[in-house]
Residue frames as qw, qx, qy, qz and C-alpha x, y, z in Angstrom:
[[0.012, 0.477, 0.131, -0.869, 111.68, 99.48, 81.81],
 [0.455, 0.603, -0.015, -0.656, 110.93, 99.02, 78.08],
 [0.647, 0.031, 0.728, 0.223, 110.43, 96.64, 75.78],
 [0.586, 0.734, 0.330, 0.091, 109.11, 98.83, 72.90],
 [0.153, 0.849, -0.416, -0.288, 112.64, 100.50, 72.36],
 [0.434, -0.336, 0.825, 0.133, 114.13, 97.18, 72.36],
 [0.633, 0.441, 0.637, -0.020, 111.48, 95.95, 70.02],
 [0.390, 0.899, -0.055, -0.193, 112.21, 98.82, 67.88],
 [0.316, -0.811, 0.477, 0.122, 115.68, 98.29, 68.02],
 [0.612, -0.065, 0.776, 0.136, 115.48, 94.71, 67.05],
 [0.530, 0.775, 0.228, -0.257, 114.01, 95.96, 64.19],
 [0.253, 0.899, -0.357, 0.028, 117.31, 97.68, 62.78],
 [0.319, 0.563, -0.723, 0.242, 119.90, 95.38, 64.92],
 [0.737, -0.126, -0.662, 0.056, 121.05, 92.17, 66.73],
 [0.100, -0.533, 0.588, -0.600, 120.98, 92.96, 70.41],
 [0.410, 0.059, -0.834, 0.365, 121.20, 89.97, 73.41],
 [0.569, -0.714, -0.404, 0.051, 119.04, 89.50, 76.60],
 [0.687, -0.212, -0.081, 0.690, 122.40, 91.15, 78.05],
 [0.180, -0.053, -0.019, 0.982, 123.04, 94.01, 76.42],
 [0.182, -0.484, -0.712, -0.476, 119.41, 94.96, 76.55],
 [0.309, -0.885, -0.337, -0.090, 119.23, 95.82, 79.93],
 [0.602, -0.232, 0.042, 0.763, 122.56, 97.59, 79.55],
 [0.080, 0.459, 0.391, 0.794, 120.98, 99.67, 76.97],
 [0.251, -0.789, -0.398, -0.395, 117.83, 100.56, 78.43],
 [0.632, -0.309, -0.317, 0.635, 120.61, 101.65, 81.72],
 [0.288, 0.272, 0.314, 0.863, 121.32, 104.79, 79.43],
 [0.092, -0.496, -0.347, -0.791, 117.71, 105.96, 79.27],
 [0.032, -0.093, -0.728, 0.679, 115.39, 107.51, 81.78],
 [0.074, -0.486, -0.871, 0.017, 112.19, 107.15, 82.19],
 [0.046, -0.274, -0.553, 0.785, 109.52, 109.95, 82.14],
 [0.067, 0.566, 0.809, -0.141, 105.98, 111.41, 82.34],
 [0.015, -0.144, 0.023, 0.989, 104.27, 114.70, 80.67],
 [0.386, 0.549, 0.688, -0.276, 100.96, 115.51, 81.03],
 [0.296, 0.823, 0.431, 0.222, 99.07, 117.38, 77.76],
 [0.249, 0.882, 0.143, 0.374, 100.27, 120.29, 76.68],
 [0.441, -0.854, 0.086, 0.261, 103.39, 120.29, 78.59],
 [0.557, 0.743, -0.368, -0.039, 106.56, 121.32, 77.14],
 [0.901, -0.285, 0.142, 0.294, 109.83, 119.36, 77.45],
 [0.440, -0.143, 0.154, 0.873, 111.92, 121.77, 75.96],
 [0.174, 0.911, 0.333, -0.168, 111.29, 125.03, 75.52],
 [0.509, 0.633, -0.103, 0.575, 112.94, 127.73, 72.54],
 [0.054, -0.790, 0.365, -0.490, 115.86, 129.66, 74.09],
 [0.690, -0.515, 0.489, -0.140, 116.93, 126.53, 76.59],
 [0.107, 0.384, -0.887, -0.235, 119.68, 124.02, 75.75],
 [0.901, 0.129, -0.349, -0.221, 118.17, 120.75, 73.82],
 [0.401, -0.595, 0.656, -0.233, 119.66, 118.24, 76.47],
 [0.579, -0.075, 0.811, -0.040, 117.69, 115.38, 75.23],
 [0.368, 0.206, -0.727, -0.542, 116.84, 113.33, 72.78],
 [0.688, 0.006, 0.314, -0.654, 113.09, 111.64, 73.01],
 [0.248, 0.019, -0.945, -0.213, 112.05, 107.86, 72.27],
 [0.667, -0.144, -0.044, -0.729, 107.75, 108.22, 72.13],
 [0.120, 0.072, 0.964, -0.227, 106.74, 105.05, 74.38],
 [0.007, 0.616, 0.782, -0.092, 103.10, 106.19, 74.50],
 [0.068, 0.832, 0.216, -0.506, 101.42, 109.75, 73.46],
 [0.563, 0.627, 0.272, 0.464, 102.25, 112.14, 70.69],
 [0.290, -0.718, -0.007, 0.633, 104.55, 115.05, 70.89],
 [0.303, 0.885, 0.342, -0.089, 105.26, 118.14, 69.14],
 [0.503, -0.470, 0.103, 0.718, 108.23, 120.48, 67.66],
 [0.211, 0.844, 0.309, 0.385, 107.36, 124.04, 66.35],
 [0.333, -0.084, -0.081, 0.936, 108.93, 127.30, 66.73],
 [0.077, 0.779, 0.421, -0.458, 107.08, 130.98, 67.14],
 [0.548, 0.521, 0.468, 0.458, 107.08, 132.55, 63.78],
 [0.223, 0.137, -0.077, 0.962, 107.71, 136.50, 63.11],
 [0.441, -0.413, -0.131, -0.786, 103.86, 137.26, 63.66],
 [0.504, -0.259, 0.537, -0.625, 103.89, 135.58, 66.96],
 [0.889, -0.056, 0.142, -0.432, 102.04, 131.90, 65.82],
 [0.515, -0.361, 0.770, 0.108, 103.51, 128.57, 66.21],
 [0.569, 0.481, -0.583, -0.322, 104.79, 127.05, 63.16],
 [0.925, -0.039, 0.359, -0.116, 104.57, 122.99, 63.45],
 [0.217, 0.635, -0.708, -0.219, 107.70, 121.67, 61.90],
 [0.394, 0.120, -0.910, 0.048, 107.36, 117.55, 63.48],
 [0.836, -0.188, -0.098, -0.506, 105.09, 115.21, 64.73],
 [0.106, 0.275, -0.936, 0.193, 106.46, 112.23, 67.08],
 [0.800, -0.309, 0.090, -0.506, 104.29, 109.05, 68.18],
 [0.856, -0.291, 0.426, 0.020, 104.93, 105.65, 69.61],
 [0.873, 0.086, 0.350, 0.329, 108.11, 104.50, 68.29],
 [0.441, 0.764, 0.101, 0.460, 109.27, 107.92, 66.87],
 [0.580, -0.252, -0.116, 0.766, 112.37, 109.99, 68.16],
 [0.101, 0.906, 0.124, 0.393, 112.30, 113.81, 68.18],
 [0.677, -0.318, -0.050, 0.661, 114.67, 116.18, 69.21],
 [0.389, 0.883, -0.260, -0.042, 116.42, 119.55, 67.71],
 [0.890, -0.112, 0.134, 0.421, 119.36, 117.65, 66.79],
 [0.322, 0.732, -0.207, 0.563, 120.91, 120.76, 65.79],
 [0.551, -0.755, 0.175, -0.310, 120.58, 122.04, 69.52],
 [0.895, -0.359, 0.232, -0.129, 121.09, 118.52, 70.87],
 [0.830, 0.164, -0.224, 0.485, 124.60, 117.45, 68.89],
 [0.265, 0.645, -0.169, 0.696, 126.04, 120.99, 69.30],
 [0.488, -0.518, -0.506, 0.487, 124.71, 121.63, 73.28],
 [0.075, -0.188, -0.156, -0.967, 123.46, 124.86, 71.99],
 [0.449, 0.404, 0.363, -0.709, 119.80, 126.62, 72.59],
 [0.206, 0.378, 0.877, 0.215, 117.12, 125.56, 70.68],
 [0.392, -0.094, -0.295, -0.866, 114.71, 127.95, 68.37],
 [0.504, -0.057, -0.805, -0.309, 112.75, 125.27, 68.72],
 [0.457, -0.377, 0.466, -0.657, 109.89, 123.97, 71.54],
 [0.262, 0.065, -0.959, -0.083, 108.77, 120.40, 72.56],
 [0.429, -0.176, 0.200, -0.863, 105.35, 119.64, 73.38],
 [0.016, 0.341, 0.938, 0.060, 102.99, 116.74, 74.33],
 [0.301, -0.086, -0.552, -0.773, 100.15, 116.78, 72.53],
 [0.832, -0.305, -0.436, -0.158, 98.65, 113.73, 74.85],
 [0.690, -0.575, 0.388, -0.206, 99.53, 112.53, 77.93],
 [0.737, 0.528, -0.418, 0.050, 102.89, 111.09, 76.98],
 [0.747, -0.550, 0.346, 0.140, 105.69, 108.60, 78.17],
 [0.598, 0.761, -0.252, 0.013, 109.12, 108.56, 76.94],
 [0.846, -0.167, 0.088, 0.498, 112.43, 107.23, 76.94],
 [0.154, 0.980, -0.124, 0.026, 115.15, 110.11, 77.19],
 [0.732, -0.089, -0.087, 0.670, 119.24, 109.88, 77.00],
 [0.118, -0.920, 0.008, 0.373, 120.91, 113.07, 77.69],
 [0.640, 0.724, -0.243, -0.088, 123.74, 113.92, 74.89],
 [0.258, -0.650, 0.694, -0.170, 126.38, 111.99, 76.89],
 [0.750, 0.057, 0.588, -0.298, 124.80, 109.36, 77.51],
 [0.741, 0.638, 0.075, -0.194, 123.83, 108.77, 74.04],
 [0.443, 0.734, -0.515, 0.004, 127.61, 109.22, 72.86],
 [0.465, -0.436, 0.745, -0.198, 128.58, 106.57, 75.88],
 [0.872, 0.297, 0.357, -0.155, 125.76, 104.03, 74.39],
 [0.566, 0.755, -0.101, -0.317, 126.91, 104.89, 71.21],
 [0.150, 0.712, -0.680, 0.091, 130.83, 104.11, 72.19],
 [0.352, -0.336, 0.805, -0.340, 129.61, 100.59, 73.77],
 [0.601, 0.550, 0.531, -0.234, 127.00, 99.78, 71.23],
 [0.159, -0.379, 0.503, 0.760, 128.68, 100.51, 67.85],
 [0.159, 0.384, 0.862, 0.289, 126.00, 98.37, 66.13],
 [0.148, 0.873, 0.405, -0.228, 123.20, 101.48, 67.20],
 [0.041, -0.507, 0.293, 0.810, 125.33, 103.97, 65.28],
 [0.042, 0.151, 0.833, 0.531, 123.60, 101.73, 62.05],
 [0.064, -0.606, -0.781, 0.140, 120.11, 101.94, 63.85],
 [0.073, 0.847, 0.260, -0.457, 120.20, 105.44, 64.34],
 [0.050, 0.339, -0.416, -0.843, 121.69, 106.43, 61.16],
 [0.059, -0.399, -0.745, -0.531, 118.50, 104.73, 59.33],
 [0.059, -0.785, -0.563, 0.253, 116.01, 106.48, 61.72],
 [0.001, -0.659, 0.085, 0.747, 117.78, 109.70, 60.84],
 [0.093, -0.107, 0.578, 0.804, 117.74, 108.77, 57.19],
 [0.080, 0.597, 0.786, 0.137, 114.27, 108.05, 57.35],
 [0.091, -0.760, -0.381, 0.519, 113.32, 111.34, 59.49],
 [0.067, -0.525, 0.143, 0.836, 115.29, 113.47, 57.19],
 [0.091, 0.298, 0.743, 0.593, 113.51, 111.71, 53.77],
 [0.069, 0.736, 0.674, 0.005, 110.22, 112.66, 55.52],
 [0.175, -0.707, -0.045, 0.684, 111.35, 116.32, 56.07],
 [0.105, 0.328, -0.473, -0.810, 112.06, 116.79, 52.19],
 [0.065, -0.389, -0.767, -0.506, 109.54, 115.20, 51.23],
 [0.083, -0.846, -0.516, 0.109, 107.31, 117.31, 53.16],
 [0.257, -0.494, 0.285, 0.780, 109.30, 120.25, 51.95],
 [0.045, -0.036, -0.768, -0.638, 108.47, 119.07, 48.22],
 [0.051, -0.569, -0.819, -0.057, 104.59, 118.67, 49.02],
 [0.091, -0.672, -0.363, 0.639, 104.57, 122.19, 50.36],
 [0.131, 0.496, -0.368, -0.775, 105.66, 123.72, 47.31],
 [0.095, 0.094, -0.796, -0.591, 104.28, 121.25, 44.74],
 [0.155, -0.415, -0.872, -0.209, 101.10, 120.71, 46.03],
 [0.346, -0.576, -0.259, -0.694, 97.53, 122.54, 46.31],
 [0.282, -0.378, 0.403, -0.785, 96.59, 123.12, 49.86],
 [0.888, 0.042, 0.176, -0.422, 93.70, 120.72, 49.67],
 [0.634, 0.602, -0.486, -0.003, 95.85, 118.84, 47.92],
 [0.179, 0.423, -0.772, 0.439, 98.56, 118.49, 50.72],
 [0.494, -0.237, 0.441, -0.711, 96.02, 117.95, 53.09],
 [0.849, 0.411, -0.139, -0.302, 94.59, 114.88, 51.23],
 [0.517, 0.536, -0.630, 0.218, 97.82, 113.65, 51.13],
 [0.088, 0.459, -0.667, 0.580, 98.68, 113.59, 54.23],
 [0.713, -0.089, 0.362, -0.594, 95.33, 112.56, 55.91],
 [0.808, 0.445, -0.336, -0.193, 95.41, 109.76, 53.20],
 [0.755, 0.282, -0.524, 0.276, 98.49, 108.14, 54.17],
 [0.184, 0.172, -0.669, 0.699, 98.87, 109.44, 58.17],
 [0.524, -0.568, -0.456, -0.441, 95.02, 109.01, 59.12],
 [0.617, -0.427, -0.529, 0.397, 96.76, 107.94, 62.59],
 [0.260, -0.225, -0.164, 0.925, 97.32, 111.91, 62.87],
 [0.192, -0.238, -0.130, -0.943, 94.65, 113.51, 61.83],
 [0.662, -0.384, -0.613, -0.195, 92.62, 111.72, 63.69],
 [0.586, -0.584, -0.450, 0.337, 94.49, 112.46, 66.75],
 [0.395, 0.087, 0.047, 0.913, 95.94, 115.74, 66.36],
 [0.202, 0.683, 0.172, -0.681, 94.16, 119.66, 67.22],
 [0.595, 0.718, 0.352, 0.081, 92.66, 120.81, 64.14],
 [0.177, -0.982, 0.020, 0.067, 95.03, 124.28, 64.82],
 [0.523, -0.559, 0.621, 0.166, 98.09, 122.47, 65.26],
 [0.563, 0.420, 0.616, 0.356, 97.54, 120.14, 61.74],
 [0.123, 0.985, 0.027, -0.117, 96.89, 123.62, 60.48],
 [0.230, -0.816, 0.461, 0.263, 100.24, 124.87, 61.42],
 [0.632, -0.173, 0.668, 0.352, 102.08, 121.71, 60.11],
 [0.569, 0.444, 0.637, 0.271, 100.29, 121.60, 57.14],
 [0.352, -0.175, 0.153, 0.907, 100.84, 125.33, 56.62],
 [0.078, -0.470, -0.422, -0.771, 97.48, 126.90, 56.25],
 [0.298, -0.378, 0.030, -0.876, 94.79, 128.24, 58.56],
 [0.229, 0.271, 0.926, -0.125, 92.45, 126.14, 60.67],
 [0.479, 0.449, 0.442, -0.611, 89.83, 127.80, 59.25],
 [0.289, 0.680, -0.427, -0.522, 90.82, 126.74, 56.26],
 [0.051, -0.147, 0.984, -0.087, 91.39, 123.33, 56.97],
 [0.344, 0.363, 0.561, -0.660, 88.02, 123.46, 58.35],
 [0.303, 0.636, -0.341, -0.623, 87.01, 124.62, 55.09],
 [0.321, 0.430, -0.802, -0.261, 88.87, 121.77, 53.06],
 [0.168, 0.078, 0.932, -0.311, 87.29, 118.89, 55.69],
 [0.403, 0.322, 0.595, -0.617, 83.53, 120.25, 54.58],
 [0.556, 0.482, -0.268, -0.623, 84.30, 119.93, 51.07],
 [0.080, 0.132, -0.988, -0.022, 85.42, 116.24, 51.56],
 [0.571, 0.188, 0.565, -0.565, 82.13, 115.31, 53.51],
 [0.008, -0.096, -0.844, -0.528, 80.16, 113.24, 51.24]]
């Protein structure tokens, strides 16, 4: 079904020809064109995503009505509301492909079955979460400590593979400022 979770996997832990396609048992397999959602706020957070191919979204509707960008997933990157998705609660919170995306999903069962048969992935996924949650404060810390242009810079600098593919609008949102601002900030870079 997938070698590029497995490849990830191997990454973090030892896993066998065997339990390989025991694992990949777990997940299921599926397809979303552009700009569909896979969870939407106000519906329980069932899964939990593994980005084969494409780029998804997770942003919420602010008090004046405009989506706030909170995370960015691509190949090899997990997303979720893991609030939602431990607890089996609703989600503030919406999922979107950006692209035409393919993913690997477990439902929250699942995931605790693997989890109880696979002890070794409890390590794997506690570094992907420590990673996810470093990036979250550290974008946290860039908002406040850095100039607009600034962040932007930053971020383009060291994630070209997003801005490059990403809506201007939607970078906006993440990046907490206007597109027309952005816009702006892109025409003073020009050389």
């Amino acid at each position: 079904m997938s070698n590029r979770l497995i490849d990830h996997l191997k990454k973090y832990v030892i896993i066998s020809a065997e339990e390989e396609i025991v694992i990949l048992d777990y997940f299921d397999q599926k397809k979303f064109r552009k700009r569909q959602n896979l969870v939407t706020a106000d519906s329980f957070c069932k899964h939990h995503y593994f980005v084969k191919k494409g780029c998804l979204r997770l942003f919420f509707l602010n008090d004046k009505g405009a989506e706030q960008t909170i995370q960015f997933a691509i190949e090899n990157w997990w997303i979720t509301d893991y609030n939602a998705f431990e607890n089996q609660h609703k989600t503030d919170f919406t999922i979107q492909a950006l692209e035409d995306t393919e993913v690997l999903e477990i439902d929250f069962v699942n995931q605790e079955k693997l989890l109880q048969e696979f002890p070794k992935l409890e390590r794997y996924f506690r570094q992907i979460f420590q990673r996810a949650y470093s990036a979250s404060l550290l974008r946290t810390k860039y908002l406040f400590d850095f100039k607009r242009d600034e962040f932007y810079h930053h971020f383009n600098d060291h994630f070209p593979e997003f801005t490059n593919r990403i809506p201007q609008h939607i970078l906006a949102s993440y990046l907490n400022m206007t597109p027309e601002y952005l816009s702006e900030i892109k025409k003073k870079s020009k050389p």
